[in-house]
C-alpha positions in Angstrom: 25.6 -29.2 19.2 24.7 -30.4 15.5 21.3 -29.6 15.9 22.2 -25.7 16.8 24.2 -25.7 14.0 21.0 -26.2 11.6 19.1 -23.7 13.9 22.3 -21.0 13.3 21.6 -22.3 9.3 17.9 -21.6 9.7 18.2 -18.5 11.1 20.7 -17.4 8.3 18.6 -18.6 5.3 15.9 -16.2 6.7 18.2 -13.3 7.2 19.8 -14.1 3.8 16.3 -14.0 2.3 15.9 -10.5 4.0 18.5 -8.8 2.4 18.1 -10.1 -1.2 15.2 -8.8 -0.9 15.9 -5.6 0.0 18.9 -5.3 -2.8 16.5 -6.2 -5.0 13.7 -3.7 -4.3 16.6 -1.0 -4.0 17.8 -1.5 -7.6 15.2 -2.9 -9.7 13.2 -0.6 -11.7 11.3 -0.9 -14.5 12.2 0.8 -17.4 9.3 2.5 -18.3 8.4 3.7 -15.4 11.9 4.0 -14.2 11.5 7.9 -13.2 8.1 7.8 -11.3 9.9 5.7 -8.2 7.8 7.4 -5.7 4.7 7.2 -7.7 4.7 3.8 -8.7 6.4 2.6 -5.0 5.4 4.8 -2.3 6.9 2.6 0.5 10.1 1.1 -1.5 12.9 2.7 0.5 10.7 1.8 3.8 10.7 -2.4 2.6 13.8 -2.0 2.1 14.8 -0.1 5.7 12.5 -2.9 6.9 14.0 -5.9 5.8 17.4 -4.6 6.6 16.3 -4.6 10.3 16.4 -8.5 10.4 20.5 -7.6 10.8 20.2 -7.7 14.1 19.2 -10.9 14.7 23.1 -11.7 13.4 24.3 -12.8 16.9 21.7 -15.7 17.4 23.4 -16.8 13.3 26.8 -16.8 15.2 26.2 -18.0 18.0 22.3 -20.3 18.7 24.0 -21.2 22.2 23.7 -18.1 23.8 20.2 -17.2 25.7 20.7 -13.3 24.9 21.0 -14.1 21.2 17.7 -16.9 21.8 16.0 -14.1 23.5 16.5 -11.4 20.5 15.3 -14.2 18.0 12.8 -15.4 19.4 11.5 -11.7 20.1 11.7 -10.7 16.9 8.9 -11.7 15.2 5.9 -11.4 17.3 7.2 -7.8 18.5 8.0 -6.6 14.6 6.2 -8.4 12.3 3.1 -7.0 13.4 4.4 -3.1 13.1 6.0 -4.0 9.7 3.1 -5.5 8.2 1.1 -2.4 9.7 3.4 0.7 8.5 3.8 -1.1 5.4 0.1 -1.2 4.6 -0.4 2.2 6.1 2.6 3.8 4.1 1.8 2.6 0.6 -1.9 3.0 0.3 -2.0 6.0 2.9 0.4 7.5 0.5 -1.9 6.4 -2.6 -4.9 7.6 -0.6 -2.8 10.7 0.6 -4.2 9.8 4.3 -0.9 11.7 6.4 -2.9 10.8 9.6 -1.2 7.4 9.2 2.5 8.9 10.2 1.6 10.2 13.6 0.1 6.5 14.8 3.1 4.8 13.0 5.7 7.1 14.8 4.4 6.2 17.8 4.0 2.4 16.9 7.7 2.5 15.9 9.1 4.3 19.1 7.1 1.5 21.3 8.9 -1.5 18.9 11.9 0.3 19.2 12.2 0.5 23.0 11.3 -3.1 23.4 13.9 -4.3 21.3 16.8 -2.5 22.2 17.0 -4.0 25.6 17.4 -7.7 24.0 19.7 -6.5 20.9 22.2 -4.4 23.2 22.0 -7.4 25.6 22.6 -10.4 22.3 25.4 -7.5 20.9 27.2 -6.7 23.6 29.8 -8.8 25.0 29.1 -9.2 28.6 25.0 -8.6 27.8 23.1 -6.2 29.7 20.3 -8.8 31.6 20.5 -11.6 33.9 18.1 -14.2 34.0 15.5 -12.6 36.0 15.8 -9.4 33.5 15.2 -12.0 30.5 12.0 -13.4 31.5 10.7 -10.3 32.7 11.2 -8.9 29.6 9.0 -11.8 27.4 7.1 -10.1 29.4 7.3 -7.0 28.3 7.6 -8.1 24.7 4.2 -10.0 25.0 2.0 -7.2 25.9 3.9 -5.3 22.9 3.1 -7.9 20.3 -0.2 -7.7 21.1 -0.1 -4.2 20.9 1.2 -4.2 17.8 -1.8 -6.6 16.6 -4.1 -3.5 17.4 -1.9 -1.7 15.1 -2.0 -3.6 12.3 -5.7 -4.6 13.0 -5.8 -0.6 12.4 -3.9 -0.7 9.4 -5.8 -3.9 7.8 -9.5 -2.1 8.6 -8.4 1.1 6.8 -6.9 -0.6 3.8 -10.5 -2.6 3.3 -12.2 0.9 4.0 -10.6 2.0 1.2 -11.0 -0.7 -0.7 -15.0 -0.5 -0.2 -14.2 3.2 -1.6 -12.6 2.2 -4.4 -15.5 -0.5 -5.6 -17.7 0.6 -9.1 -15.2 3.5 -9.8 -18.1 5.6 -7.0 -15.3 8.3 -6.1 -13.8 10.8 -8.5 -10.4 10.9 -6.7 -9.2 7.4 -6.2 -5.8 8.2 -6.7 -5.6 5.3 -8.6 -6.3 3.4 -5.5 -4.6 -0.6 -6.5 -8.1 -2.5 -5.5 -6.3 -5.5 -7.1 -2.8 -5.7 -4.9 -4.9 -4.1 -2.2 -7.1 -7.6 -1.8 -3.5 -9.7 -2.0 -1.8 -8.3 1.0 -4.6 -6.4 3.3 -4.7 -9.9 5.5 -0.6 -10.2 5.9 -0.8 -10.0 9.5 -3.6 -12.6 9.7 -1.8 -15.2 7.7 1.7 -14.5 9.1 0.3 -15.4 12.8 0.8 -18.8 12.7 4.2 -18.6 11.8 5.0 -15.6 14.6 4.0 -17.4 18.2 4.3 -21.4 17.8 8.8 -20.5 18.8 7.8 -17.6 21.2 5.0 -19.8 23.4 6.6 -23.0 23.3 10.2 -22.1 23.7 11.4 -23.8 20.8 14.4 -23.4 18.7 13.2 -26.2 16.4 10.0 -24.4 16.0 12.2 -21.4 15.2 13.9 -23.4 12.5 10.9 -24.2 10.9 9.7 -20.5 11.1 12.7 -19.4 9.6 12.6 -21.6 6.6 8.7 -20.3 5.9 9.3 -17.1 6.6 12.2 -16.9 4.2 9.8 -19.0 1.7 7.5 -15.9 2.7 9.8 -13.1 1.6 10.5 -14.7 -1.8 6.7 -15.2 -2.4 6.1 -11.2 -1.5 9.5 -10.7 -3.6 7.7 -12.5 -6.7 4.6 -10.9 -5.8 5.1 -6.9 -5.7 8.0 -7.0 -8.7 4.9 -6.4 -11.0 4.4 -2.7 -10.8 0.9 -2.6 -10.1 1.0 1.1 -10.9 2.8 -0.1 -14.4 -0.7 -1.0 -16.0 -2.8 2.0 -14.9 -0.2 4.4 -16.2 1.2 2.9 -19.2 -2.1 1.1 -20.4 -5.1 1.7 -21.5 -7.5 -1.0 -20.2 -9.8 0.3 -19.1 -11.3 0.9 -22.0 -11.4 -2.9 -23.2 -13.3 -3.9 -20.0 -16.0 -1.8 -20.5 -16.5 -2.2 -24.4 -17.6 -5.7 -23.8 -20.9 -4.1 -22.2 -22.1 -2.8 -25.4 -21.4 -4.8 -27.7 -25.4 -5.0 -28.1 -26.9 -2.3 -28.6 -29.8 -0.7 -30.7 -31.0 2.6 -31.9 -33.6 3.0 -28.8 -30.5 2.1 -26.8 -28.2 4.9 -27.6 -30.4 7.5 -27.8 -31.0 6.5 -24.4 -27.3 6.8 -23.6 -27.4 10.1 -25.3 -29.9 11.5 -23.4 -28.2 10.2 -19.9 -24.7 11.5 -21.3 -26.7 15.2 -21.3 -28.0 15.1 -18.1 -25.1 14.0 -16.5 -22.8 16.9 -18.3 -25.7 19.5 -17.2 -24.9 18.4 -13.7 -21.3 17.8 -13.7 -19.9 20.1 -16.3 -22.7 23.0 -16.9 -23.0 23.5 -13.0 -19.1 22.5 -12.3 -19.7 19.6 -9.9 -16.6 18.6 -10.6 -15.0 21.2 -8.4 -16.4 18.9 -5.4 -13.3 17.1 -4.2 -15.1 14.5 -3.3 -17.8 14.2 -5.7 -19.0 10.8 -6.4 -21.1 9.0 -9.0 -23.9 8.6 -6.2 -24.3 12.5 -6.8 -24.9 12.0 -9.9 -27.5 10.1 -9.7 -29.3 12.2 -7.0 -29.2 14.9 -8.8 -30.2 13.6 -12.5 -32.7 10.9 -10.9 -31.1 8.6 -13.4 -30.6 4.7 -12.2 -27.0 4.0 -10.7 -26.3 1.2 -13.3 -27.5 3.3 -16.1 -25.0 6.2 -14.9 -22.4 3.9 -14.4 -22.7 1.7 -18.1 -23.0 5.8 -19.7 -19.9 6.9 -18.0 -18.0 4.1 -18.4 -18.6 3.8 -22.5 -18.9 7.9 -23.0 -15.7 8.5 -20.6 -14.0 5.1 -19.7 -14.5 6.2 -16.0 -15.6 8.6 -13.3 -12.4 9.5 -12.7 -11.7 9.9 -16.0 -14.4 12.4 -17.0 -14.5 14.6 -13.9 -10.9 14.3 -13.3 -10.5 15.7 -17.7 -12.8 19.0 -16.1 -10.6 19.5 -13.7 -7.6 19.7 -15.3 -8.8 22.0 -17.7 -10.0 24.2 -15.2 -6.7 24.2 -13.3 -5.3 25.5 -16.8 -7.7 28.4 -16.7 -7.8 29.6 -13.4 -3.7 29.8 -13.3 -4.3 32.0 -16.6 -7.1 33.9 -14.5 -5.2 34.2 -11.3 -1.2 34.5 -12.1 -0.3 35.2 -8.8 -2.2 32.2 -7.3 0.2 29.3 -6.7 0.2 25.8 -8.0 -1.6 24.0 -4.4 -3.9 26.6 -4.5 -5.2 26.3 -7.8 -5.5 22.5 -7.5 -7.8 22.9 -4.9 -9.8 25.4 -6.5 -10.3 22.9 -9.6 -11.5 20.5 -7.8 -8.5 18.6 -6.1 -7.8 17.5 -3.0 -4.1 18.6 -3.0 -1.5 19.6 -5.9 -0.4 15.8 -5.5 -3.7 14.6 -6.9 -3.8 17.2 -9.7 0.0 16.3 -10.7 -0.9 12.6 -10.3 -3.9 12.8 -12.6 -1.9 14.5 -15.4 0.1 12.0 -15.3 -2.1 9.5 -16.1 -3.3 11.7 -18.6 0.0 12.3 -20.2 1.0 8.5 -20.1 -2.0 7.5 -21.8 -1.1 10.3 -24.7 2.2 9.3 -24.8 0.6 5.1 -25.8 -1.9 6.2 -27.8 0.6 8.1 -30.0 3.1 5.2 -29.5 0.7 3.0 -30.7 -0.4 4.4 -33.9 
């Protein structure tokens, strides 16, 4: 019996792990950014909803002994993780990347998770359980072809994430959103690396193997913990950086150079501002060079010293047009007027301002 206590002990350093983490991404903020919550942390309330799921694994803490509450921990990981790791990618850079499509595959991702698991929690919760043996290992079963259902799912989740991540590479699009390349490369392979710690308990039958999963998956959830505390949305707003990474490019320059950049910083203007390229919502710098039949790397260095970005530049036009067609059109409304300057949505015009207004507000702090 000694040896299920340490498995009940395992079980409830995991679960323990789970809900500090949750109490902690619930209440911290960062002061600065303290009023942006669903800007800076699109999917905060949903980790938190998600690590407060791990509740239910409660009875096999009580009580290791019982097969129900074996059955119902050593379920849920392969059937969850998988969904958790894939609605968590989808909702916070689907929500960066305003992609909706990712709710109507989650939904239906969830309702599958959910109707495998409630047969083993009602059966480990309730007192006199709700299968007999026969009904238990038909349903690891059941709970095996949903894991590996749910391993499409995030395979899904983890190939759009690195799509956008291709998107987001040399600043190309004028609507990134702020896409976070940087935390984006950290966690897009979650699912891959938490594999090995999700079957070796479920194949083998093993509530040692589960004791040892515990302990690295609470190990796991402080290293995530320690990892997205750092607002990555924290530096983009409140900084300006991105002007110290491109000055180091021009550092050497001579006369012939910058007339050169003075004649590409023309025809790029004719193109983007004279002709209002910029009210293409998905206008990229690869348009700019096909229409100015300038080099790509010459474009690129121009932009980045002239504007600090792509995004920066055309993403300056728009706003300003926003401002003049509302003053054109009064009875136009706010979504409408977004899109007409060159936004995909009012959320991308409201998120560039933002920026904008963020990076007055240091400038001024700074002086």
């Amino acid at each position: 019996m000694s040896e299920y206590y340490f498995y009940g002990l395992a079980a409830l350093l995991y679960l323990s792990t789970c809900w500090t983490f949750s109490a902690v991404r619930w209440f911290h903020t960062c002061r600065a950014p303290k009023e942006r919550h669903k800007y800076i942390w699109p999917d905060r309330k949903l980790q938190c909803l998600i690590y407060l799921c791990a509740t239910i694994l409660l009875p096999y803490i009580i009580n290791p002994t019982s097969p129900s509450a074996w059955m119902l921990e050593k379920s849920y990981f392969p059937a969850c993780y998988y969904f958790y790791c894939g609605v968590l990618l989808l909702c916070f850079f689907g929500t960066v990347k305003q992609w909706n499509q990712w709710k109507s595959v989650s939904w239906t991702a969830a309702l599958i998770v959910v109707a495998t698991m409630l047969v083993p929690a009602f059966d480990a919760w309730l007192p006199s359980g709700i299968l007999n043996a026969q009904g238990l290992r038909i349903w690891n079963y059941v709970v095996l072809i949903e894991s590996i259902i749910m391993m499409g799912y995030s395979a899904l989740a983890m190939w759009q994430v690195k799509h956008w991540m291709d998107e987001a590479r040399d600043q190309n699009y004028s609507n990134p959103d702020d896409f976070p390349a940087d935390y984006a490369r950290r966690v897009w392979l979650a699912p891959v690396l938490f594999t090995p710690m999700l079957w070796p308990a479920y194949i083998w039958d093993s509530p040692l193997l589960m004791a040892i999963e515990n302990v690295l998956l609470a190990a796991s959830n402080i290293l995530l913990l320690l990892n997205v505390m750092p607002v990555w949305r924290r530096k983009a707003i409140l900084s300006s950086s991105e002007t110290d990474m491109t000055e180091s490019c021009y550092e050497q320059t001579d006369d012939n150079k910058d007339e050169q950049i003075e004649q590409t910083i023309i025809e790029i203007e004719s193109y983007v501002k004279n002709q209002q390229a910029y009210l293409n919502p998905h206008l990229k710098i690869d348009d700019v060079v096909a229409h100015t039949r300038l080099g790509r790397t010459n474009v690129s260095i121009t932009i980045s010293r002239k504007f600090v970005s792509f995004a920066n530049y055309v993403n300056s036009l728009r706003l300003a047009h926003f401002e003049q067609y509302l003053a054109q059109h009064p009875g136009e409304t706010k979504e409408s007027a977004a899109i007409a300057s060159g936004f995909s949505s009012y959320t991308a015009y409201y998120r560039a301002k933002q920026k904008y207004e963020c990076a007055d507000e240091n400038q001024e702090s700074s002086k």
